[in-house]
C-alpha positions as CSV (number, residue, x, y, z in Angstrom):
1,X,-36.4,202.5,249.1
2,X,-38.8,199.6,249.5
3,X,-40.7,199.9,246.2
4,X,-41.7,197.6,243.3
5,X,-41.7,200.1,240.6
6,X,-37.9,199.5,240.8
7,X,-37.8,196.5,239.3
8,X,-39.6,198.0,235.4
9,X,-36.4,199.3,234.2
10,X,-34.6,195.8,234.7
11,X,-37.1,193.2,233.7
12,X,-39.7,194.7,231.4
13,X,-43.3,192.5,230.9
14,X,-43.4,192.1,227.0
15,X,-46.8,191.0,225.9
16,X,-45.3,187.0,226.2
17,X,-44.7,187.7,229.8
18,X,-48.6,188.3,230.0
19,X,-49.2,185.2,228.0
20,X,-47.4,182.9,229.9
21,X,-49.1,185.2,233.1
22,X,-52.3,183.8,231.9
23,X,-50.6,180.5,231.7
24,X,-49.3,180.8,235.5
25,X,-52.4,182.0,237.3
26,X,-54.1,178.5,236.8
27,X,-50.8,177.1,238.4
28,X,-50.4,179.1,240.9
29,X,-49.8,177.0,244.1
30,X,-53.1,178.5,246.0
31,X,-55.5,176.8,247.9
32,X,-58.5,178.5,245.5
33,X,-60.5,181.2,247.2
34,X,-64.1,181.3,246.8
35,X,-64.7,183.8,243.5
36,X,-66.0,187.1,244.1
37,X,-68.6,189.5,242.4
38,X,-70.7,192.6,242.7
39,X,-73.5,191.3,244.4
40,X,-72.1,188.8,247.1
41,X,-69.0,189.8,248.2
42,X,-68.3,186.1,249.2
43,X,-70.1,184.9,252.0
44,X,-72.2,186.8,254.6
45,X,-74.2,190.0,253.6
46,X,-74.8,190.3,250.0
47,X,-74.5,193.8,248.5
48,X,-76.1,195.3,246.5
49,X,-73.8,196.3,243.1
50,X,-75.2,199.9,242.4
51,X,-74.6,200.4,246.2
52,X,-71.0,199.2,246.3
53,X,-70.5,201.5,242.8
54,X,-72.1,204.7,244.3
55,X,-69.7,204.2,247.1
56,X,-66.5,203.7,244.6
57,X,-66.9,207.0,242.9
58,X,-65.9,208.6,246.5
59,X,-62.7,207.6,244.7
60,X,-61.6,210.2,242.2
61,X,-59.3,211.7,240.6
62,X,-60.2,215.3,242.1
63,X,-60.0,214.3,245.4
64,X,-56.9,212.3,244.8
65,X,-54.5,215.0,243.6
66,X,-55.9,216.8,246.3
67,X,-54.5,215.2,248.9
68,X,-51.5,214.0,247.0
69,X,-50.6,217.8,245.9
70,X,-51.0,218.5,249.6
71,X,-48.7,215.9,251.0
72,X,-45.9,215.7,248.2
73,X,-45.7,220.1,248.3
74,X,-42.8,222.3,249.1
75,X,-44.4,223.1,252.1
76,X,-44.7,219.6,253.9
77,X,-40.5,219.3,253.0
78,X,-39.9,215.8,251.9
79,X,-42.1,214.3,255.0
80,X,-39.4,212.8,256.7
81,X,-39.5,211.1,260.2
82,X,-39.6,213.1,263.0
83,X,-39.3,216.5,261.0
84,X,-41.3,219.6,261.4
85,X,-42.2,218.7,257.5
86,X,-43.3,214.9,258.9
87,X,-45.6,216.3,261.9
88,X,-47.7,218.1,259.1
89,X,-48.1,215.5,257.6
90,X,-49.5,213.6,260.6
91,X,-51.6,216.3,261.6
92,X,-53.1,216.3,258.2
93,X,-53.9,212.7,258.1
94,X,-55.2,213.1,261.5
95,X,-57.9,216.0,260.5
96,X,-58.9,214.5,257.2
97,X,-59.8,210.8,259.2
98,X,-61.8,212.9,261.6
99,X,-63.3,214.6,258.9
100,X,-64.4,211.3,257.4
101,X,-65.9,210.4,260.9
102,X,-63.6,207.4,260.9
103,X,-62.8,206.4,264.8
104,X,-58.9,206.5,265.9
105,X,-57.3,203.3,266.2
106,X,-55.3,203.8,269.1
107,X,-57.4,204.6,272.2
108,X,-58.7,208.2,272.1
109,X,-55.9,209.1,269.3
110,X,-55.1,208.5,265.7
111,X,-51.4,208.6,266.5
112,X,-49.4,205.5,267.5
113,X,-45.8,206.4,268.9
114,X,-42.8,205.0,266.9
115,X,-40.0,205.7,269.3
116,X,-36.9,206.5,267.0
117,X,-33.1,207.1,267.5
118,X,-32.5,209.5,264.7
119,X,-29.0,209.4,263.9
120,X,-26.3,211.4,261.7
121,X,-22.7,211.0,260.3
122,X,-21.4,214.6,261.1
123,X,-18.6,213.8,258.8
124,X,-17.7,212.0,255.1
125,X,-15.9,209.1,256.3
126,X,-14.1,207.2,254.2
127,X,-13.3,202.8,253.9
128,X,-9.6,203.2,254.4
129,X,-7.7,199.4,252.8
130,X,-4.4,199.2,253.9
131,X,-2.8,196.1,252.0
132,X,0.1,193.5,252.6
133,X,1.9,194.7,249.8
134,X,2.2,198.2,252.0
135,X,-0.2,200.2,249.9
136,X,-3.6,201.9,250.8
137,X,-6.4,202.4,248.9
138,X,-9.8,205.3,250.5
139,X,-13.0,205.0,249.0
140,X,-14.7,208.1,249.1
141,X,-17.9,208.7,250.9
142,X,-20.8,207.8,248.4
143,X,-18.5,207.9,245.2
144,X,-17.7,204.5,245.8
145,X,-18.7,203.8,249.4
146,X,-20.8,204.7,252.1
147,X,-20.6,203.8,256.0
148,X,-22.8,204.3,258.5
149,X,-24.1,202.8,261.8
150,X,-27.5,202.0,263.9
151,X,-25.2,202.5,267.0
152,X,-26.1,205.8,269.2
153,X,-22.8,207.5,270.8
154,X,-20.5,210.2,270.0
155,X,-18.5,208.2,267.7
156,X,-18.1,204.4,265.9
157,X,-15.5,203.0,264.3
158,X,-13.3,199.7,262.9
159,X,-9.8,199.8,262.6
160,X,-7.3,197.4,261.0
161,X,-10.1,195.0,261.4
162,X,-9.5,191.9,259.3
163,X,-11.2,191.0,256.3
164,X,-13.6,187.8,255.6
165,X,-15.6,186.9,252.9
166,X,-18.2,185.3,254.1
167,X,-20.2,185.2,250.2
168,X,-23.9,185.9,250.9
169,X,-23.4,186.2,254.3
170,X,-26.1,183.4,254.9
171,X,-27.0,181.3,257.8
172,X,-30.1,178.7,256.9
173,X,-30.3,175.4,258.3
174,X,-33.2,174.5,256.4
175,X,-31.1,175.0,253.3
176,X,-28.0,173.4,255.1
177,X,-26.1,176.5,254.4
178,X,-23.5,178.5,256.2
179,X,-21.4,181.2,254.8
180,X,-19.7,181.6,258.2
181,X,-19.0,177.8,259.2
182,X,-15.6,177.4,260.8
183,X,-14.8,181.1,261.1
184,X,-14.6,183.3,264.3
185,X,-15.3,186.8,263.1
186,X,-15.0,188.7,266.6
187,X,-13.5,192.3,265.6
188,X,-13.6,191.1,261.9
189,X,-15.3,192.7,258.8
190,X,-17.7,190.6,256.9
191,X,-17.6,191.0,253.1
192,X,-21.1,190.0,251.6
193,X,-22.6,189.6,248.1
194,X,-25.9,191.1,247.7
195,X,-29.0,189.1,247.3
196,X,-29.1,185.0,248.1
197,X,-27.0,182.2,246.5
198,X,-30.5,181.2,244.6
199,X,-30.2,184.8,242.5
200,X,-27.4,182.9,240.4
201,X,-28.2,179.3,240.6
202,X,-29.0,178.4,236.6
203,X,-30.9,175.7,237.2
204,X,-32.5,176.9,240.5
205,X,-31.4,174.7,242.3
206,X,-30.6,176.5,245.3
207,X,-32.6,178.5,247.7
208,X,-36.2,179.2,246.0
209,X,-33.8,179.6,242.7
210,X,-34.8,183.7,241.0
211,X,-37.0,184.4,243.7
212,X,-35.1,185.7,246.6
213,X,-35.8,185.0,249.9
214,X,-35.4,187.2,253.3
215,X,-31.7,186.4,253.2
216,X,-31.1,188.5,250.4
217,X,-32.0,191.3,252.0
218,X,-29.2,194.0,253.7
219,X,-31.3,194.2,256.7
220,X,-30.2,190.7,257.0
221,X,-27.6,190.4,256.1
222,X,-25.7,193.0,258.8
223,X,-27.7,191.5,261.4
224,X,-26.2,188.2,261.0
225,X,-23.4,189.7,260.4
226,X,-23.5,191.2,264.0
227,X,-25.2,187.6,265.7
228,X,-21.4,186.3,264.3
229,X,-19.6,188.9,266.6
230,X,-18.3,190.8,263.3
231,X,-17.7,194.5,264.2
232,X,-18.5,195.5,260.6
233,X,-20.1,194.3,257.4
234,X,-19.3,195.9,253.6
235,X,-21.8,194.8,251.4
236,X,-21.1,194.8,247.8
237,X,-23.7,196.1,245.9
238,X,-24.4,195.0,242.5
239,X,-27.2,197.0,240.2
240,X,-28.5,193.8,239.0
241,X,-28.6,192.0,242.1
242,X,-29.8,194.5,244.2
243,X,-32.2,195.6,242.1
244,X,-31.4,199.3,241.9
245,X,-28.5,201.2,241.2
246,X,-25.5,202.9,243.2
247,X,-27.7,206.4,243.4
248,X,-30.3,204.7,245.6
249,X,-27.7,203.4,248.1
250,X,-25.6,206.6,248.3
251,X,-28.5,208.9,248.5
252,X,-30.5,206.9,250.8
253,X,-27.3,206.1,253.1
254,X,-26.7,209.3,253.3
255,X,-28.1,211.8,255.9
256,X,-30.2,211.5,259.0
257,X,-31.0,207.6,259.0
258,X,-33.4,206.3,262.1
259,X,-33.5,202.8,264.0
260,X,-36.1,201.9,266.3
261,X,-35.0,203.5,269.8
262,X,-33.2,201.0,272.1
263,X,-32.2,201.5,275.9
264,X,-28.5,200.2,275.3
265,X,-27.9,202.0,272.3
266,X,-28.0,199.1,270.1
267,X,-24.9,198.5,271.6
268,X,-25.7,194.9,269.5
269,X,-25.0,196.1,266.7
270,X,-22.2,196.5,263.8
271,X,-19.6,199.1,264.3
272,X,-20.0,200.1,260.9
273,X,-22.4,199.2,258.0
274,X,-20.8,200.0,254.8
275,X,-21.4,199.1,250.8
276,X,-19.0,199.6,248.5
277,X,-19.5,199.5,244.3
278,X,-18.8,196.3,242.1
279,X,-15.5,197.8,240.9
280,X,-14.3,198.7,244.4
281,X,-14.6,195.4,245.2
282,X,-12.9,194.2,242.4
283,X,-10.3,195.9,242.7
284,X,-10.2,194.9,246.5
285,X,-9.9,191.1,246.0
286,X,-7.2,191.8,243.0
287,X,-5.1,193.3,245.9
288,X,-5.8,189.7,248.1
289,X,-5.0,187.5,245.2
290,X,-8.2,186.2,244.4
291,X,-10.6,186.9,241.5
292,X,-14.0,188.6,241.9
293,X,-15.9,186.0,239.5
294,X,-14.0,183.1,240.6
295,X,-15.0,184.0,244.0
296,X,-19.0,184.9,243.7
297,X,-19.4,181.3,241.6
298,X,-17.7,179.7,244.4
299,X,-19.7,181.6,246.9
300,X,-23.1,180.0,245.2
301,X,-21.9,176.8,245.6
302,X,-23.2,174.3,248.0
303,X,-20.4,173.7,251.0
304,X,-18.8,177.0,250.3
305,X,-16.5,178.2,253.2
306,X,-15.6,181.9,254.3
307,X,-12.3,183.3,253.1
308,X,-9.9,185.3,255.3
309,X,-8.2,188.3,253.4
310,X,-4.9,190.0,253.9
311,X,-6.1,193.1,254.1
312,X,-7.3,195.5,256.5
313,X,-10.2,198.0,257.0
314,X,-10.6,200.9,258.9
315,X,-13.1,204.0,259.4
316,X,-14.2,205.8,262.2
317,X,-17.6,207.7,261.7
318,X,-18.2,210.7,263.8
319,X,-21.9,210.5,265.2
320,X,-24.7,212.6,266.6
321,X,-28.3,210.8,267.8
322,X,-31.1,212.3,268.9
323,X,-34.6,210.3,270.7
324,X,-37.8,211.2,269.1
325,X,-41.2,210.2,268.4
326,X,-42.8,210.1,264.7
327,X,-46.2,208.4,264.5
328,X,-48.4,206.3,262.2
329,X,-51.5,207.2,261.8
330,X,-54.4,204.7,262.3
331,X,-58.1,205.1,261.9
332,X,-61.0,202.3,261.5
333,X,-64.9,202.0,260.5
334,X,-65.9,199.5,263.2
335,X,-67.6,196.6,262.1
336,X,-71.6,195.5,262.4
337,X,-71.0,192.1,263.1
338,X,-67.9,190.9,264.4
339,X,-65.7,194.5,265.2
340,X,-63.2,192.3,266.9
341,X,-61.4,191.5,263.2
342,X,-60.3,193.2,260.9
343,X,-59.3,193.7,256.9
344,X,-56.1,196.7,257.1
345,X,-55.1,198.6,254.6
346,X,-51.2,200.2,254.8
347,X,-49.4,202.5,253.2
348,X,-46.5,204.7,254.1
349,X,-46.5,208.5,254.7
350,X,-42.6,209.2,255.0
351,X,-40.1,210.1,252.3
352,X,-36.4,211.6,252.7
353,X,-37.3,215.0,253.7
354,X,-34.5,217.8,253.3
355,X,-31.0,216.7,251.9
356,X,-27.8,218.2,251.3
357,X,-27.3,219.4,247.7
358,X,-25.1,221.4,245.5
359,X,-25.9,225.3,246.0
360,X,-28.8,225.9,243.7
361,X,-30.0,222.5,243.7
362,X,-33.6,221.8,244.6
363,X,-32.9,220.0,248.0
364,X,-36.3,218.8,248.9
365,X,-37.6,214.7,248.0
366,X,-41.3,215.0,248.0
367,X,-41.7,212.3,247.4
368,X,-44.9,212.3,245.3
369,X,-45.1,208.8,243.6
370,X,-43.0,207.2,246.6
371,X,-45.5,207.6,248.4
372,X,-48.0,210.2,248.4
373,X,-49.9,208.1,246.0
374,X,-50.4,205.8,248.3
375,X,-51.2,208.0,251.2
376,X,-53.8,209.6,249.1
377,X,-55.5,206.3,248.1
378,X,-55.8,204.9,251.6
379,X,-57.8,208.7,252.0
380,X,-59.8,208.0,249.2
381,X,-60.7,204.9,250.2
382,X,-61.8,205.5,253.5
383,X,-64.3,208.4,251.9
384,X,-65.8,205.4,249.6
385,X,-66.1,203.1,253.2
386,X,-68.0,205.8,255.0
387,X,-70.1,205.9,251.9
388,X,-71.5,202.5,252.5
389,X,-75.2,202.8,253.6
390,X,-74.1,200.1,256.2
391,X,-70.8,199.3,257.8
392,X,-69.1,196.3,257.0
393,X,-69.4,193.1,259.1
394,X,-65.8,193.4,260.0
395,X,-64.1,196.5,260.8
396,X,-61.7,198.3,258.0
397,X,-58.6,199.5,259.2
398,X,-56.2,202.9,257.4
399,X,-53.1,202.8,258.6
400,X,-50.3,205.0,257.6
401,X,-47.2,204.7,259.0
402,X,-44.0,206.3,259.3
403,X,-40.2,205.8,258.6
404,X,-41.0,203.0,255.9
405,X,-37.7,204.6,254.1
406,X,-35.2,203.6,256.8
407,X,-36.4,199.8,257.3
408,X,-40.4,199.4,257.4
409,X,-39.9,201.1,261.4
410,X,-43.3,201.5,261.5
411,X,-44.9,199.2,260.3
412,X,-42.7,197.0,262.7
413,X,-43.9,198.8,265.6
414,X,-47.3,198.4,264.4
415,X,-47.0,194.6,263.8
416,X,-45.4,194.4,267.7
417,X,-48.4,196.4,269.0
418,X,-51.5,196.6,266.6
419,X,-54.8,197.9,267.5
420,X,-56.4,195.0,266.7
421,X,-54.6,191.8,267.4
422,X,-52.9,190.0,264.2
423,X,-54.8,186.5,264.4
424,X,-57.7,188.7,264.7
425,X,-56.4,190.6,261.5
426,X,-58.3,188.8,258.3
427,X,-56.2,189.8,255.4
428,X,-54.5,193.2,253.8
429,X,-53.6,195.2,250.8
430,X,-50.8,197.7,251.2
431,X,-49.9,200.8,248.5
432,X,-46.6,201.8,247.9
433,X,-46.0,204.3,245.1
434,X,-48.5,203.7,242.4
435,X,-48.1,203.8,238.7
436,X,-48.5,207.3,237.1
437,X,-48.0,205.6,233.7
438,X,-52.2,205.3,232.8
439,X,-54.8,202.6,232.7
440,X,-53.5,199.3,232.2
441,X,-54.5,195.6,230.4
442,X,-52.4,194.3,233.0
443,X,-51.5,194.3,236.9
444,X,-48.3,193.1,238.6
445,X,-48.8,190.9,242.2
446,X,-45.7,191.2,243.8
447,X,-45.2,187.7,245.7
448,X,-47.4,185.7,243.0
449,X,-49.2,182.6,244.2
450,X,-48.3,183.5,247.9
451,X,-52.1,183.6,249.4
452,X,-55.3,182.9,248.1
453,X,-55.3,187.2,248.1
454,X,-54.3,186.8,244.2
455,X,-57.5,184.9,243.7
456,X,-59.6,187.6,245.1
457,X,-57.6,190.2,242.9
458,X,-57.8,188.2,240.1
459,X,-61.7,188.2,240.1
460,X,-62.2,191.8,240.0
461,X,-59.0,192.7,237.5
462,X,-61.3,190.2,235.1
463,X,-63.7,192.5,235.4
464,X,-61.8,195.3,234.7
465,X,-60.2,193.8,231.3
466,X,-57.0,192.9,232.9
467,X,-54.5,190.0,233.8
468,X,-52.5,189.1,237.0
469,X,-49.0,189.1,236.1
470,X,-46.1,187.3,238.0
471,X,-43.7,190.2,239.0
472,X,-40.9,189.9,236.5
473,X,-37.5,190.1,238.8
474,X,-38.9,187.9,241.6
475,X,-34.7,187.6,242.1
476,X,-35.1,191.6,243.6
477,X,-37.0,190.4,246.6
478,X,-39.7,192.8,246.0
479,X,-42.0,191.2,248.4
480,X,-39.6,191.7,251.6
481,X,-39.4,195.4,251.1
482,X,-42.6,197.3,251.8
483,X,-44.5,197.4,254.6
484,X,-47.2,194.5,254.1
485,X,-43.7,192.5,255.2
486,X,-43.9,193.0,258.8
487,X,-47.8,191.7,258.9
488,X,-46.6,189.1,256.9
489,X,-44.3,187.9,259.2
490,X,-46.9,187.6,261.5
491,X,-49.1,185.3,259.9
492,X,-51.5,188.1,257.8
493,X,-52.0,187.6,254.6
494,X,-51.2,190.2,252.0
495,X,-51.5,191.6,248.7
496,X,-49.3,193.9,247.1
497,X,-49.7,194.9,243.6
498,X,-49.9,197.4,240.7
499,X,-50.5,198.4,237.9
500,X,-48.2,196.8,235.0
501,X,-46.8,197.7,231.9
502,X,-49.6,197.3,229.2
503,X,-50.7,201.1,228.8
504,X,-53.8,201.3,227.1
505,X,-53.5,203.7,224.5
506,X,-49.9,203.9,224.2
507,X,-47.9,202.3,221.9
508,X,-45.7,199.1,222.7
509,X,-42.8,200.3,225.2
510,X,-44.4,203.1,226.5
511,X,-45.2,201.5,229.8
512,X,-41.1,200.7,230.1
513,X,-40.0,204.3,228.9
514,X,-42.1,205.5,231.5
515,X,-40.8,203.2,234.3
516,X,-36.9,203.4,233.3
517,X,-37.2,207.3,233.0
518,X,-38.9,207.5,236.7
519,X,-36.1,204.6,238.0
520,X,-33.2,207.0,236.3
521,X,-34.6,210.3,236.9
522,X,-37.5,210.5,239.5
523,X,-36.7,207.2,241.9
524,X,-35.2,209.3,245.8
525,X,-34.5,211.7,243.8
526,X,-35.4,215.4,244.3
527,X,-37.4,215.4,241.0
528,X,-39.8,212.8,242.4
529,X,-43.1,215.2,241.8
530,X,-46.2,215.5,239.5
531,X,-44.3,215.5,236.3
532,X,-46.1,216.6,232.9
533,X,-46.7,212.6,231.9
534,X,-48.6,212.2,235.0
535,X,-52.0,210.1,234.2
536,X,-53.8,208.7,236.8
537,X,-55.8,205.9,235.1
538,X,-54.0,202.9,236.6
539,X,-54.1,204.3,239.8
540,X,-58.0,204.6,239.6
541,X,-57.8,201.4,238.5
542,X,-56.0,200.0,241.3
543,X,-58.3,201.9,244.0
544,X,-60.9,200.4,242.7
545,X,-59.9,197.1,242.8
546,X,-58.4,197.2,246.4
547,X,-61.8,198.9,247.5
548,X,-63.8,195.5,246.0
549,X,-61.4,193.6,247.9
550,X,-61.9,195.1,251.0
551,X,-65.4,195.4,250.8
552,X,-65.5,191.3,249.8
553,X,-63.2,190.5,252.6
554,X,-64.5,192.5,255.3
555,X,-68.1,191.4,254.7
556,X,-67.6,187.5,254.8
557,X,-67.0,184.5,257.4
558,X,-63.8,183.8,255.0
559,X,-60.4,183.6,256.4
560,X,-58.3,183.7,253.6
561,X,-55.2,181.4,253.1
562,X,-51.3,181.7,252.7
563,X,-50.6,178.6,249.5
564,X,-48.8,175.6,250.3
565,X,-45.4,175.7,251.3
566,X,-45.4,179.6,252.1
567,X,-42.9,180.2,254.9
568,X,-46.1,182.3,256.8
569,X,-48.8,179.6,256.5
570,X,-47.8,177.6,259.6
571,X,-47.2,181.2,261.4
572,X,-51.0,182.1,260.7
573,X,-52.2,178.4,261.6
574,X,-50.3,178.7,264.8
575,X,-52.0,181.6,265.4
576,X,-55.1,180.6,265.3
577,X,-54.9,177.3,267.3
């Protein structure tokens, strides 16, 4: 779910978007990296550019679909966590690293456990209203609500639990906000707005203004929802604000979801997490008196306080769990000089596996763009590393983890125990389902003017005939929803970025057409496959360009930085004291 190629179908980069890109790089708040090129990577060992070349056409297009038709097939069923269709895929990353000679990351194994409570609704339940004027509304299971809960047991449920809305469902002192000040929500059932009170704040005023920040996020927002002593949380989702639209939340809501595995059954948790559409919850605060606009502007205002509701909620959700291991897969090229740190590239393996579908439907998400791609590029990669006549000064890290799809669990267990210690981990790029549109004049950095990361991109996408571009719905909180996020919270910094929306050879829109069909069509869907407009020329491009990187990176003394004012820059300092 945690993708940027969402985002194309709302916000489309028009070539005055790229101007103004142009425009932005020089402002970018970075503290400016020392500039890269073919035959000094940036300090330490020069290479030589016919070497590092040679080594880049390991990456091809041959070799790609390769992989990528192995992974996204029939036969590997969706990869999900945990799944006979997910241990394939494990075992195959596990033989082609070995193949490549690349040593495993964790001890004598490629695999690094990711313990995981798997855990299923066995029935459709409902959000059952029942209102002071005596009437009852039930919103149907994933027509216009969805419920579900990270608590393992037989069974879960709210009833006649009170109603608050709480607005974004925000606690920040450093913004002197709080959505639940003066309310005791103990057996209560938040009410939240997706995304932060910055996504409507006109004059950006509030928050970091469009670009949202962690408390945008769902992930956050049930588990404050849950440090209040709420017993559940309905969060009302919004296509613009969220980023996506209803389809993504029912169908990824829906069937075997996994948490990290806890001891007391994450007992900690909500009762019930729920979502419920725009006109649902329209129609909900009609039946308390209060109007839905007149409520979400008062909600982005500064001081705003919860409001109780007169009516009542109720669903019980009928449960099965079930403790398992899935894995990431890790594998390094150790390095010449100083093995001890390390440059990592990430990308996920998982998708959603096998779902439930009308008879005759095609039931299986492979998951192809989101994310074979990417799992086939970190493979490609590695092949161009282990062409190097000489190992890099620094080791390289491949790391592909699991159950990305049901809250970056991986790379969270990763960034809690990673083979190679995080103030020991230099810097990072991470993949996550590459553009199948063709070669671009343009590539998106999601997270703009974050580290001094851009400034090593932007050095070899000059070279390649192309410009940085700001990500153009920074509001969607792009940044906080792939992997690279949990590193980042650790003080590493990292780049994530594509290819944009300038196709070359295309005419004007084709780039968007592209991106809107795959949102509305391909996006967790079951169609997500190779599909007839397939080209692979941006993704070439964007191998390429994260292979420069790494190779510049992982053969210097350079540490590179997070800019001024990013909310990881003191976590890396700290680090490193």
């Amino acid at each position: 779910m945690n993708n940027l190629t969402q985002w194309r179908s709302i916000a489309l980069v028009t070539s005055m978007l790229v101007l103004q890109a142009c425009e932005q790089q020089e402002k970018a708040p970075t503290d400016k990296a020392p500039a890269i090129n073919q035959d000094t990577p940036v300090s330490g060992t020069p290479i030589n550019a016919s070497t590092i070349d040679n080594a880049a056409k390991e990456i091809d297009e041959v070799g790609f679909m390769r992989h990528l038709n192995i992974i996204a097939s029939d036969e590997f069923e969706g990869r999900a966590p945990a799944t006979a269709g997910g241990e394939k895929t494990v075992s195959y990353l596990e033989t082609e690293f070995a193949k490549l000679g690349l040593k495993p990351a964790f001890g004598e194994s490629y695999r690094q456990a990711v313990p995981l409570m798997e855990l299923n609704i066995s029935n459709e339940p409902p959000l059952l209203f029942s209102h002071q004027d005596g009437s009852n509304d039930s919103l149907a299971y994933k027509e216009n609500s969805v419920a579900f809960t990270s608590r393992s047991g037989k069974s879960s449920e709210i009833k006649d639990s009170e109603l608050v809305f709480v607005g974004y469902g925000v606690v920040a002192p450093e913004y002197d906000w709080n959505d639940y000040d003066g309310i005791d929500m103990a057996g209560k059932t938040a009410v939240i707005l997706v995304n932060d009170p910055g996504f409507r704040s006109p004059a950006g005023e509030l928050f970091k203004g469009n670009t949202m920040t962690y408390y945008g996020r769902w992930t956050y927002k049930y588990e404050e929802a849950a440090r209040q002593g709420a017993a559940g949380a309905i969060i009302v989702h919004e296509d613009k604000a969220a980023g996506y639209p209803w389809e993504v939340v029912s169908g990824s809501w829906s069937g075997p979801q996994y948490t990290l595995f806890a001891a007391d059954g994450n007992v900690g948790n909500l009762s019930v997490e729920s979502w419920i559409t725009k006109p649902a919850a329209q129609a909900l605060f009609t039946k308390n008196g209060l109007d839905y606009s007149e409520m979400v502007t008062k909600a982005g205002q500064q001081g705003f306080k919860p409001v109780s509701m007169t009516s009542k909620v109720s669903s019980r959700l009928e449960t099965t769990s079930r403790k398992s291991d899935s894995y990431n897969v890790g594998a390094y090229i150790e390095g010449s000089v100083r093995p001890d740190e390390a440059f990592i590239y990430t990308a996920h393996w998982d998708h959603l596996g096998v779902k439930s579908v009308a008879a005759g439907e095609d039931a299986i998400f492979n998951g192809a763009q989101d994310n074979a791609t990417g799992t086939a590029g970190l493979l490609e990669m590695a092949q161009a590393f282990k062409a190097l006549p000489n190992a890099p000064e620094r080791s390289v890290m491949f790391l592909v983890v699991t159950a990305e799809e049901s809250g970056l669990l991986g790379s969270k267990q990763y960034a809690e125990d990673p083979a190679f210690p995080m103030n020991k981990t230099v810097a990072g790029i991470n993949i996550d389902a590459m553009s199948t549109a063709g070669a671009t004049d343009d590539i998106v950095v999601v997270g703009y003017g974050n580290s001094q990361m851009d400034d090593y991109l932007k050095t070899v996408s000059t070279e390649q005939g192309r410009v940085l571009v700001q990500e153009p719905s920074p509001e969607k909180g792009y940044f906080y929803r792939s992997d690279h996020f949990n590193l980042a919270k650790k003080g590493v910094p990292m780049l994530y970025a594509e290819s944009g929306m300038t196709v070359r050879g295309k005419p004007e829109g084709y780039g968007e057409a592209q991106a809107e069909l795959y949102l509305a069509e391909r996006y967790h869907k079951a169609a997500d496959e190779v599909h007839p407009e397939w080209d692979n020329g941006g993704i070439m491009q964007d191998l390429y360009a994260h292979f420069r990187i790494g190779i510049a990176i992982s053969n210097s003394n350079d540490w590179p930085k997070w800019s001024t004012g990013s909310e990881f820059k003191a976590i890396r300092e700290a680090s490193q004291q």
